[in-house]
C-alpha positions in Angstrom: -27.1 -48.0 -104.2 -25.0 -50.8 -104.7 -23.0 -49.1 -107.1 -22.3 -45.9 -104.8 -21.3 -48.5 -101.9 -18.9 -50.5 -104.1 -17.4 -47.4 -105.5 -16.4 -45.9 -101.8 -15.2 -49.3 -100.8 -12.9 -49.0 -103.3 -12.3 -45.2 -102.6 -11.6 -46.2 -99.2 -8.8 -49.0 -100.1 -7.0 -46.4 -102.5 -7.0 -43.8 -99.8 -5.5 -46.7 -97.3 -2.8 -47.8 -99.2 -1.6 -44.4 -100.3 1.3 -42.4 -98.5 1.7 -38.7 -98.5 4.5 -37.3 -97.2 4.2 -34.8 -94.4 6.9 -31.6 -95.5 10.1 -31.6 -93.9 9.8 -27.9 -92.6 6.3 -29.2 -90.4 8.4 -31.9 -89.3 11.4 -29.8 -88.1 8.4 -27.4 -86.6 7.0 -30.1 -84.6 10.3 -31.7 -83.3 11.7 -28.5 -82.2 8.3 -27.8 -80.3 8.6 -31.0 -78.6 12.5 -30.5 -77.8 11.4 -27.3 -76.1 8.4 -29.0 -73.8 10.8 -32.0 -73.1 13.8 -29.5 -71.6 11.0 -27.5 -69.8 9.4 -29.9 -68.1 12.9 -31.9 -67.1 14.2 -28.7 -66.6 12.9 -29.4 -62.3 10.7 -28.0 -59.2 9.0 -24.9 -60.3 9.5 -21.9 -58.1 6.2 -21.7 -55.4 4.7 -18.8 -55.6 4.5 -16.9 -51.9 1.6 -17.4 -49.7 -0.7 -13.8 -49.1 -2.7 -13.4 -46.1 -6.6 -14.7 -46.8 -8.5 -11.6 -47.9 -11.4 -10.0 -45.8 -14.3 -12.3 -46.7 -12.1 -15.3 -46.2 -11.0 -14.4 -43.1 -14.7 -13.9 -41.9 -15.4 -16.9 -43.2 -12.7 -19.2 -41.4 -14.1 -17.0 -38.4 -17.0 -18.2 -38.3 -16.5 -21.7 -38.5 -15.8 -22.4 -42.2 -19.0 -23.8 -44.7 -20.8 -25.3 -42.0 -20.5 -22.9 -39.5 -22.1 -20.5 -42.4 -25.0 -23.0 -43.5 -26.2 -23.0 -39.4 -26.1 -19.7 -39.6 -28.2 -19.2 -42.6 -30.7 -22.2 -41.4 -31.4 -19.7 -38.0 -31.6 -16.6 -40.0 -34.4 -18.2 -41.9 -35.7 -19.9 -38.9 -36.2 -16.3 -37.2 -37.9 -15.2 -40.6 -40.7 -17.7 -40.4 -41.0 -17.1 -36.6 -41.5 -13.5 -37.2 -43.9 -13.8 -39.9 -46.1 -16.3 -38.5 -45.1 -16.7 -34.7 -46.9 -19.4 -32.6 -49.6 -18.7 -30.7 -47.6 -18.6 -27.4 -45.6 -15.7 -28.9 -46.7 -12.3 -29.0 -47.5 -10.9 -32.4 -44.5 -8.8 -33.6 -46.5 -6.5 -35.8 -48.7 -5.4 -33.2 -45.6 -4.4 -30.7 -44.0 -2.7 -34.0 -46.8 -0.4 -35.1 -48.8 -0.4 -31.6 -52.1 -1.7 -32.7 -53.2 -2.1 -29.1 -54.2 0.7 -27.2 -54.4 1.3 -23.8 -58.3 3.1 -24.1 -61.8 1.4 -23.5 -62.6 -0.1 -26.7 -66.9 0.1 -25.7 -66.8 3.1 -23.8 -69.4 3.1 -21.0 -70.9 0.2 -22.5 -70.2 -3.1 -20.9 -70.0 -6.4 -22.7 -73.1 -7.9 -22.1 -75.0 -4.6 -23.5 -73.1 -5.5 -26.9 -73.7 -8.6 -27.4 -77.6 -8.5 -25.9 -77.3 -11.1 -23.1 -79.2 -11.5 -20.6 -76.8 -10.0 -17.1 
């Protein structure tokens, strides 16, 4: 183990105090490359590109109030959901006015209540 670590520290120094050269045609490459950035971005304002009108859904948006005025919305849309599926007790139930369960017949026919249920009357 030792050996191995001795023999990269050495690898590591040799590679340290060598010098490659970089070729002269990537060096001419890169210069030129950053001549052109350089004169592009001194080169001043950028042209602004024209404003459009807001599309449809942005316009419905901004017309009803933006983000927040879309959230409320949402938070009552859910709110009537959970009042129509289970509605207090003060509120009629909206199943029975949508299919009619109640009918406007005597449910015990000529009996009276107190036949049905065996009381004394």
């Amino acid at each position: 183990m030792a050996d191995e670590t001795t023999r990269l520290d050495e690898l590591l120094v040799a590679a340290r105090f060598s010098r490659q050269d970089i070729p002269d045609d990537l060096v001419g490459r890169i210069l030129t490359d950053a001549d052109r950035i350089q004169t592009n971005r001194y080169a001043g304002p950028r042209a602004v590109a024209e404003r459009r009108e807001p599309g449809l859904w942005r316009q419905l948006l901004n017309s009803l109030g933006g983000w927040p005025g879309l959230g409320g919305m949402a938070a009552a849309c859910a709110t009537g959901v959970w009042i129509g599926m289970f509605p207090p007790d003060i509120l009629p139930d909206p199943s029975d006015l949508v299919f009619q369960t109640q009918s406007d017949g005597e449910l015990l026919g000529y009996y009276g209540l107190v036949d049905v249920l065996g009381g004394d009357g």
